[in-house]
VOPAGU-2260 file (C-alpha; in pm, 1 decimal, decimal comma):
REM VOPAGU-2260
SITE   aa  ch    i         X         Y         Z
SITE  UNK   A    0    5050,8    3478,5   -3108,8
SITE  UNK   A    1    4775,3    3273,2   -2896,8
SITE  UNK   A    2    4636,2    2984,9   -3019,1
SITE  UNK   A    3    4274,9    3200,7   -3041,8
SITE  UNK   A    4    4455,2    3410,8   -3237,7
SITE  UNK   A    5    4588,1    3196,9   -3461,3
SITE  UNK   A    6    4319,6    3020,6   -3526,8
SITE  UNK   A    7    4071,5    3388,5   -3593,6
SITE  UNK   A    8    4351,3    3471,9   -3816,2
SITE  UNK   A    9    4342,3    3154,5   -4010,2
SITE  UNK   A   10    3967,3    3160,4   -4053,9
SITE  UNK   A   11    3920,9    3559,9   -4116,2
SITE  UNK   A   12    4183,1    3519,2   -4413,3
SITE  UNK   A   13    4018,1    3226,3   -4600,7
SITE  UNK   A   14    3673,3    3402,1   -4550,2
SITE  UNK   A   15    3857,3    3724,3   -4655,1
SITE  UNK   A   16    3949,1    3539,3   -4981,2
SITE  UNK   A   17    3591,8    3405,4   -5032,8
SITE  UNK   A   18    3470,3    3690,0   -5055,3
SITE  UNK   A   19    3699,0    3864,6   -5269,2
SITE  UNK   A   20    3676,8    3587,3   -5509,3
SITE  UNK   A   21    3276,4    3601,5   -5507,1
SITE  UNK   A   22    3313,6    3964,5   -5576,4
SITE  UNK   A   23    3503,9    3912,3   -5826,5
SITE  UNK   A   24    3286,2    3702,7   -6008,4
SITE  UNK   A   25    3029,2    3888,9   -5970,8
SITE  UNK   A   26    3186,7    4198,7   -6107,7
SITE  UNK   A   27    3279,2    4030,8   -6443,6
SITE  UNK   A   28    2898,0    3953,4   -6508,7
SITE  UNK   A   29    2795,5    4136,6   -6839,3
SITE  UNK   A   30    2376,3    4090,6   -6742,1
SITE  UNK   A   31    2304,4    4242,9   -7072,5
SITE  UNK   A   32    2457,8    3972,2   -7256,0
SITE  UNK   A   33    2341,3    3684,1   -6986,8
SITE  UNK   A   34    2098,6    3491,0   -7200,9
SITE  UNK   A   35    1800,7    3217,4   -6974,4
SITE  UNK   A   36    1814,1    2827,4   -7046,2
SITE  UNK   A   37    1549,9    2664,7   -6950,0
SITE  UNK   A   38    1533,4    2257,5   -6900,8
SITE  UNK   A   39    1240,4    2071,0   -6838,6
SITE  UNK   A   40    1341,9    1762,9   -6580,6
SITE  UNK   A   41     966,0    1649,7   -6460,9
SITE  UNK   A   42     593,7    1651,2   -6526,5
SITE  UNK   A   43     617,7    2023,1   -6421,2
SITE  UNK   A   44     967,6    2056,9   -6274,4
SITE  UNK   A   45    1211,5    2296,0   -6483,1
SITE  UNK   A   46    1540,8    2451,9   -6406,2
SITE  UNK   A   47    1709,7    2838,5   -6532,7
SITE  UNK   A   48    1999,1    2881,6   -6587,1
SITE  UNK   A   49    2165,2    3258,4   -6630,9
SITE  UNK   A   50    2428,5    3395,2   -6436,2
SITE  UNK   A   51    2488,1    3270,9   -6054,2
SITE  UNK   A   52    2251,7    2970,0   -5921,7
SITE  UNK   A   53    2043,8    2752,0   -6079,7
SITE  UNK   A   54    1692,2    2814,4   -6022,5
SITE  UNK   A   55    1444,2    2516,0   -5994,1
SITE  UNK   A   56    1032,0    2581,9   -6084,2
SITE  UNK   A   57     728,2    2433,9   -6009,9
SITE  UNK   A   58     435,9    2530,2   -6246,1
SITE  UNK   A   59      60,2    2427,5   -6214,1
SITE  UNK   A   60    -281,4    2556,2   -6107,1
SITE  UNK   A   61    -151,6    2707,2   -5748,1
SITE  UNK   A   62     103,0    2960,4   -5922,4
SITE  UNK   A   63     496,2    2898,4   -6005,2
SITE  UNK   A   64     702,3    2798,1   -5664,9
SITE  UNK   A   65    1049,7    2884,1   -5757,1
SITE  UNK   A   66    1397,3    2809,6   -5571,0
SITE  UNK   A   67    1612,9    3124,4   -5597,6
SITE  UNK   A   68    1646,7    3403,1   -5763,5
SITE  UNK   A   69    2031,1    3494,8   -5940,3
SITE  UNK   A   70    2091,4    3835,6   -5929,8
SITE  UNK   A   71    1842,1    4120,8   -5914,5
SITE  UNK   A   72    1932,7    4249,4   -6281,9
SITE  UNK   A   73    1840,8    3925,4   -6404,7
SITE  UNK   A   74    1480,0    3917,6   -6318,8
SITE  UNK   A   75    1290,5    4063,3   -6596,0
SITE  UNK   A   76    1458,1    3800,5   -6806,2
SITE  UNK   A   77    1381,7    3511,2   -6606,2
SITE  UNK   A   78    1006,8    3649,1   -6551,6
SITE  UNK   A   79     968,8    3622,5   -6943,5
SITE  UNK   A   80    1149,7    3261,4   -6945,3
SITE  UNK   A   81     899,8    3189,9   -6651,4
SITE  UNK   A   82     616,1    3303,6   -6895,4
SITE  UNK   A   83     712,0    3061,9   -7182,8
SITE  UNK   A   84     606,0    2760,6   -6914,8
SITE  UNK   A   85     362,0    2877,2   -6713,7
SITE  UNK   A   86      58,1    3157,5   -6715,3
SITE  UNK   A   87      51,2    3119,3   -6351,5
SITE  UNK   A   88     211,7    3398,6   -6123,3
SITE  UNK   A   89     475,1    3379,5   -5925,2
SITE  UNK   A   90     345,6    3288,7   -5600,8
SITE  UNK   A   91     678,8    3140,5   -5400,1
SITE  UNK   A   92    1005,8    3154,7   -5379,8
SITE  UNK   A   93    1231,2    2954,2   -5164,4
SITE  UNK   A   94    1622,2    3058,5   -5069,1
SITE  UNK   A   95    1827,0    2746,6   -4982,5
SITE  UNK   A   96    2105,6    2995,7   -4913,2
SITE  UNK   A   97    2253,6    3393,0   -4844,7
SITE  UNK   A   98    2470,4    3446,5   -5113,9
SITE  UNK   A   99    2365,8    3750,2   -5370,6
SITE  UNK   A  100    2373,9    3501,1   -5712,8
SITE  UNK   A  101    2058,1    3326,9   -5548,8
SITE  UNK   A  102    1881,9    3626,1   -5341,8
SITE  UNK   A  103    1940,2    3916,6   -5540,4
SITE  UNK   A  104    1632,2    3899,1   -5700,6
SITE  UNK   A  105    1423,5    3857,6   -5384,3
SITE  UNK   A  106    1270,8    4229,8   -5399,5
SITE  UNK   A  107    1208,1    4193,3   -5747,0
SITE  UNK   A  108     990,9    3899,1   -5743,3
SITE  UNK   A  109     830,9    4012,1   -5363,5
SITE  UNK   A  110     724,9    4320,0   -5525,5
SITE  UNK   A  111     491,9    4088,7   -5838,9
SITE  UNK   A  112     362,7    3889,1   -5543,0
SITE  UNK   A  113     567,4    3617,1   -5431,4
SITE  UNK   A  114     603,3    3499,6   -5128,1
SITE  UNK   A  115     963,0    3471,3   -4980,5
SITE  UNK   A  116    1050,9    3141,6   -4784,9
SITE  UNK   A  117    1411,4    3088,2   -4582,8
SITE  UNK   A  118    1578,6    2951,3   -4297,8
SITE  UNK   A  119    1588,0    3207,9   -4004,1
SITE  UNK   A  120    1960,8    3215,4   -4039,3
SITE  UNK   A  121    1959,9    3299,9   -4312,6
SITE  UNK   A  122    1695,6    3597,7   -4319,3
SITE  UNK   A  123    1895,8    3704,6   -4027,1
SITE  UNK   A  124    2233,1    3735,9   -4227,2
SITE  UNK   A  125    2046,0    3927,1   -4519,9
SITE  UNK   A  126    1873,9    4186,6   -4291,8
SITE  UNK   A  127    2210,8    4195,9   -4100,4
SITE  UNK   A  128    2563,2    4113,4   -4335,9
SITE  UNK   A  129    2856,7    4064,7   -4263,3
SITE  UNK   A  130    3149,8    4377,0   -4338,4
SITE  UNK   A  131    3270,4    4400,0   -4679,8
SITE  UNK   A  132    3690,3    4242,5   -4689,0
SITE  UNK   A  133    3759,3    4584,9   -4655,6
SITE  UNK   A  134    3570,5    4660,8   -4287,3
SITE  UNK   A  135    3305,6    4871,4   -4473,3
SITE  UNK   A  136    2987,8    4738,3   -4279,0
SITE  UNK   A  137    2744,5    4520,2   -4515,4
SITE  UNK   A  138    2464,7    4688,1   -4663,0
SITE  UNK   A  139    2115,4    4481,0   -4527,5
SITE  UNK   A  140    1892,9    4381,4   -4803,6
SITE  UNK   A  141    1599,6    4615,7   -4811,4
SITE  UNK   A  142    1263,8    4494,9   -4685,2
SITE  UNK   A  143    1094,9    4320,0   -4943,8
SITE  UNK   A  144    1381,1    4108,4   -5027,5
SITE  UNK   A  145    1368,5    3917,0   -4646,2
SITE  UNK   A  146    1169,7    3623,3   -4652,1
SITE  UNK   A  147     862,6    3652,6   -4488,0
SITE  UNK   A  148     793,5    3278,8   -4353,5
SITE  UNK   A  149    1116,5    3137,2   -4195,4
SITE  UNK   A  150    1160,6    2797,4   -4011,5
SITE  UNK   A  151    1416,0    2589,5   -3853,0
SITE  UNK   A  152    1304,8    2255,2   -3925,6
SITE  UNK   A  153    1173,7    2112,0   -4187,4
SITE  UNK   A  154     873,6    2228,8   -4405,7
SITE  UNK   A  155     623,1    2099,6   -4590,8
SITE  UNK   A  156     403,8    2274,9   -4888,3
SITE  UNK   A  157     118,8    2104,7   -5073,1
SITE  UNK   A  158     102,5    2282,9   -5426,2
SITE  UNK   A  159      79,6    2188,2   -5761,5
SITE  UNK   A  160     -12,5    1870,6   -5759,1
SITE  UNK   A  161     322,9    1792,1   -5592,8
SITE  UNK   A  162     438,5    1765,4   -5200,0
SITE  UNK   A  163     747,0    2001,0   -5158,1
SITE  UNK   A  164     962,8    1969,4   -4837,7
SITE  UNK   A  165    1182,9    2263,5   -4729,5
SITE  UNK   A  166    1503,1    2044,9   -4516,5
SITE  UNK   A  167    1739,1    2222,9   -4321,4
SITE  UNK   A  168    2109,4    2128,4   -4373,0
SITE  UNK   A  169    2284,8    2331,4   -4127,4
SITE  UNK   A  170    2615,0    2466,4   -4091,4
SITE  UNK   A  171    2711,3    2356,2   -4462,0
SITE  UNK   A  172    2771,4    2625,6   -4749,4
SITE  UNK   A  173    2677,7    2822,1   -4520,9
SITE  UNK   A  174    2428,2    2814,3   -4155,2
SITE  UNK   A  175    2125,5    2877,6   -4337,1
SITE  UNK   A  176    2092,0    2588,3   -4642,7
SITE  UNK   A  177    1777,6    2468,4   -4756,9
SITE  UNK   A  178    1758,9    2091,7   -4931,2
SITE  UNK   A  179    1423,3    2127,3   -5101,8
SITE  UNK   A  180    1262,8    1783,5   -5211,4
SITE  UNK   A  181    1027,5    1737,8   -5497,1
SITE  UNK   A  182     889,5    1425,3   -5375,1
SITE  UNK   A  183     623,2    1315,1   -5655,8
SITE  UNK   A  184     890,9    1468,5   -5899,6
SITE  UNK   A  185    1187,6    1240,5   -5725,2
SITE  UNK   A  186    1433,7    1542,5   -5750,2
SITE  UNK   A  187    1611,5    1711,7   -5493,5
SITE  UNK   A  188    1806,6    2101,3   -5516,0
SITE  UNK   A  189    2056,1    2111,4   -5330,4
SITE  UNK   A  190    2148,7    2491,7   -5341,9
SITE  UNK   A  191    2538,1    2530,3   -5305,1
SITE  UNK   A  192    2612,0    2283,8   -5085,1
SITE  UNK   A  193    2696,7    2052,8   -5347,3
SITE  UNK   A  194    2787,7    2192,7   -5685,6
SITE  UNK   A  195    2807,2    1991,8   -5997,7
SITE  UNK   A  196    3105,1    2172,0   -6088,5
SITE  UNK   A  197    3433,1    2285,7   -5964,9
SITE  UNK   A  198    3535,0    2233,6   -5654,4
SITE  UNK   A  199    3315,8    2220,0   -5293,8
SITE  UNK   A  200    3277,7    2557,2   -5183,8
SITE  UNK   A  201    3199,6    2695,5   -4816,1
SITE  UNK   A  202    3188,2    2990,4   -4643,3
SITE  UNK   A  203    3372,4    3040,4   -4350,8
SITE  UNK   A  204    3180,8    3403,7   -4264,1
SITE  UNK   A  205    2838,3    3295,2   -4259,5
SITE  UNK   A  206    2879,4    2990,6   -4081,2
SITE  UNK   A  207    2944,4    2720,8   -4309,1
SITE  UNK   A  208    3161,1    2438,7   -4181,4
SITE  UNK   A  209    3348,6    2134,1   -4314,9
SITE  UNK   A  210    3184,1    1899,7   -4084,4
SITE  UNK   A  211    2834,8    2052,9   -4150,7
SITE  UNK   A  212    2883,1    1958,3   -4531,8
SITE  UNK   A  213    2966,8    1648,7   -4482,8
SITE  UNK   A  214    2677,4    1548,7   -4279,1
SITE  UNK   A  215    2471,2    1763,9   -4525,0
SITE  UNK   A  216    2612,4    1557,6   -4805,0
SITE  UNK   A  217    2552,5    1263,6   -4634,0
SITE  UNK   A  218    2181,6    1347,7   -4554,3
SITE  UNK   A  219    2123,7    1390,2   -4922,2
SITE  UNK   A  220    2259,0    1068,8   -5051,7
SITE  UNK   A  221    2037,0     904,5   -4778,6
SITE  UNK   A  222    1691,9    1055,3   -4918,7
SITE  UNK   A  223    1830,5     994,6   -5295,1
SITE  UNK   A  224    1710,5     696,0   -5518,0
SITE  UNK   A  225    1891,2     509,5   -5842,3
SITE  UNK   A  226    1677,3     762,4   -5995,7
SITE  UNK   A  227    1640,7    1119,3   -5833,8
SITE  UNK   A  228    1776,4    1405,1   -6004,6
SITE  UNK   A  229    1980,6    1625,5   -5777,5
SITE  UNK   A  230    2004,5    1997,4   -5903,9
SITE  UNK   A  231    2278,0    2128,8   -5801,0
SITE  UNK   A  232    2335,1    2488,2   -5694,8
SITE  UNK   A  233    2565,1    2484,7   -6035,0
SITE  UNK   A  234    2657,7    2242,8   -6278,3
SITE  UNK   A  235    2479,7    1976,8   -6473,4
SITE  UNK   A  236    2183,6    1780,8   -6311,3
SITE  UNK   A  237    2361,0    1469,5   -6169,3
SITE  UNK   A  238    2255,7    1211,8   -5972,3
SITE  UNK   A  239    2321,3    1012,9   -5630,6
SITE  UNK   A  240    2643,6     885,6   -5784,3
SITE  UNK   A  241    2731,4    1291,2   -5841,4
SITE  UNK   A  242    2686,0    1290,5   -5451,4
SITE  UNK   A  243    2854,0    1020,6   -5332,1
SITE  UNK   A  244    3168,2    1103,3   -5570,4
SITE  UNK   A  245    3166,6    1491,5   -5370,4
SITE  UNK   A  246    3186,2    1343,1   -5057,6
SITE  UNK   A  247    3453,6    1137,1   -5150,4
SITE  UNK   A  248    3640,8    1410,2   -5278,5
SITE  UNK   A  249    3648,9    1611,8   -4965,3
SITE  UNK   A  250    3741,3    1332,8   -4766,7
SITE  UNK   A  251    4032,5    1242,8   -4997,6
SITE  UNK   A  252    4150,2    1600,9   -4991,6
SITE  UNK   A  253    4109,1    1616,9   -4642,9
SITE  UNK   A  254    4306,3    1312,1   -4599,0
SITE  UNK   A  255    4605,8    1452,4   -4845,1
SITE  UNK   A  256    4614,0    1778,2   -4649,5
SITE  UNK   A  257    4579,1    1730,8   -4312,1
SITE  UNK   A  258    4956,0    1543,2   -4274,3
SITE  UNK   A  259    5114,2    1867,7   -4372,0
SITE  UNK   A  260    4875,3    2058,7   -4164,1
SITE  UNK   A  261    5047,4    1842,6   -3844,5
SITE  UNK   A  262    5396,5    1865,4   -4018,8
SITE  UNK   A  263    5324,6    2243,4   -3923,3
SITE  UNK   A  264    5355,8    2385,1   -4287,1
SITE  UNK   A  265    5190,3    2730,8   -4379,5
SITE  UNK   A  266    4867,3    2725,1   -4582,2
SITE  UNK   A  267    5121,3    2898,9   -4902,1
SITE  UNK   A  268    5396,5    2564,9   -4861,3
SITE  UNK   A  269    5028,7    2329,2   -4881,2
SITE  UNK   A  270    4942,7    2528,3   -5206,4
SITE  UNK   A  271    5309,3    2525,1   -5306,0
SITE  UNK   A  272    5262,2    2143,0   -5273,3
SITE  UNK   A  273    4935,8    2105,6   -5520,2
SITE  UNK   A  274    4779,6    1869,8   -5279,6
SITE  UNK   A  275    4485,4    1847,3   -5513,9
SITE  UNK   A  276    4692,6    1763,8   -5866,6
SITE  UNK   A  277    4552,4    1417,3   -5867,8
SITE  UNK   A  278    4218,4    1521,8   -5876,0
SITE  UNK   A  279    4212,8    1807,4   -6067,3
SITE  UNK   A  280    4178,4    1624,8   -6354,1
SITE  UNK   A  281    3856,7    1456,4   -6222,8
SITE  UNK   A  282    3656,2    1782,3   -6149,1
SITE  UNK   A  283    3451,1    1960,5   -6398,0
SITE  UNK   A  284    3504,1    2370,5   -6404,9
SITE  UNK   A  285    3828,8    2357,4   -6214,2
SITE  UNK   A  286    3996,3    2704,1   -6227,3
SITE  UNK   A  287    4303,9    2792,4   -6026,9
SITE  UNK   A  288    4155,6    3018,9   -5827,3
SITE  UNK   A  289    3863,1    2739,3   -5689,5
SITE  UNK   A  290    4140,4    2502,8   -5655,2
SITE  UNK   A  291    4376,8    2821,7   -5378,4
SITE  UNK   A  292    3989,4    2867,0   -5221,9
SITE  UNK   A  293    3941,8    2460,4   -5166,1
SITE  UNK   A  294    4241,3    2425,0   -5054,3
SITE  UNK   A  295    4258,0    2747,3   -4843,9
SITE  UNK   A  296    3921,4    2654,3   -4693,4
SITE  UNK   A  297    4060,8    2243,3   -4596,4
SITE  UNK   A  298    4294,0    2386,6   -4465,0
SITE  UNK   A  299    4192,9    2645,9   -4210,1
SITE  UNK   A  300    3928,5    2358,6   -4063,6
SITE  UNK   A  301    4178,5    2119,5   -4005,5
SITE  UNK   A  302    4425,9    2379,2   -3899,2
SITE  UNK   A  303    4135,3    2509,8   -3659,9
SITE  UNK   A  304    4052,6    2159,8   -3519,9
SITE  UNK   A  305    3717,6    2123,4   -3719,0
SITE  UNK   A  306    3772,0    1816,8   -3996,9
């Protein structure tokens, strides 16, 4: 086999068990029995929690700016957590990135008035997705769920009393994050690109890259204070420390796997191994199947050149 090969095959089967895993999940949600938390973390800065991503709001005079929106069976519930905070409407609602737990409810919300915000990747990958494992093509989102305002560089909106800045990360979780900045409010959401829980998580498929986290990591520590609350795509609200420790995670595992990535061994003799047993123990939410899809993902970038 040719080193192209090789190297397609390597990334198409850690993608290809990405996305099996995220269906998985997905499938398991009972949405009847998903029940909304909401946390208040600022003046007018909450978070909700259901199933999927962690949505962030913004309430005040100029309408409810929210970042995300789970899935699309989800929304009713949400709008009437939404109405226990605010009597605003919903007038925006940002995606920091593709995945279905934080865009499915993007025609829901579009259709009671909000206005849909995104990177253009990442509008792009919903009006055009990528086949299902099984080479089914991807259904495209239908119309009202694509964001209507897209950039490339960073954004700034003026609402609520509060000056909200839309900042590209790119080629991260995926090639269309969004860091969004509560600046007066001193908190940052991160979307998936760091998670407060589990192990880092990237997807191969829709461009995300180990490098591109890093940086995007990086970038995030740099604009957080002793003090700012980072929101995490999921998990508990941490801190910069919560940031820092992430990054140092990935470059320890990085540093445990790539030896027997050069000693030539198989991705199934690294998991054999349990490069990641010392940390384990460390990480919040660690299951065995994020710990295969870490791992996996590791090592197809380094195997690929790309660490």
């Amino acid at each position: 086999m040719s080193p192209i090969k090789r190297k397609t095959l390597f990334t198409l089967t850690a993608a290809l068990f990405f996305i099996a895993s995220a269906q998985a999940q997905q499938q398991q949600i009972d949405y009847n029995t998903v029940e909304i938390k909401t946390n208040k973390i600022g003046d007018n800065l909450y978070t909700l929690e259901g199933a999927g991503g962690t949505i962030s709001a913004l309430t005040g005079p100029d309408g409810i700016f929210l970042v995300d929106s789970q899935f699309a069976p989800l929304t009713d519930k949400l709008v009437a957590a939404l109405k226990k905070i605010s009597n605003q409407p919903i007038r925006y609602l940002v995606n920091t990135h593709v995945h279905g737990d934080h865009t499915g409810g993007n025609e829901n919300f579009a259709k009671q008035g909000a206005i849909l915000f995104s990177r253009d990747q990442l509008r792009a990958r919903l009006a055009n997705p990528n086949p299902a494992p099984d080479g089914t093509p991807g259904k495209p989102a239908p119309a009202k769920a694509l964001p209507v305002i897209t950039y490339d560089n960073q954004v700034t909106l003026h609402i609520n009393n509060e000056e909200v800045r839309l900042i590209p990360i790119r080629v991260a979780h995926t090639d269309g994050d969004t860091l969004v900045q509560f600046t007066k409010q001193d908190a940052l959401a991160t979307g998936d690109y760091f998670r407060s829980t589990g192990y880092p998580v990237v997807d191969l498929t829709n461009g995300g890259t180990l490098r591109g986290i890093l940086d995007g990591l990086g970038a995030t520590i740099g604009r957080a204070g002793p003090k700012t609350k980072i929101i995490p795509g999921h998990g508990p609200i941490t801190d910069r420390n919560g940031l820092i420790a992430a990054r140092d995670l990935i470059l320890a595992a990085r540093d445990k796997i790539s030896p027997l990535v050069a000693q030539g061994k198989t991705v199934e003799e690294v998991l054999a191994l349990n490069p990641t047993k010392e940390f384990d123990a460390k990480v919040d939410g660690v299951t065995p199947q994020s710990t295969e899809r870490f791992v996996r993902w590791l090592y197809t970038e380094i195997k690929n050149g790309k660490s």
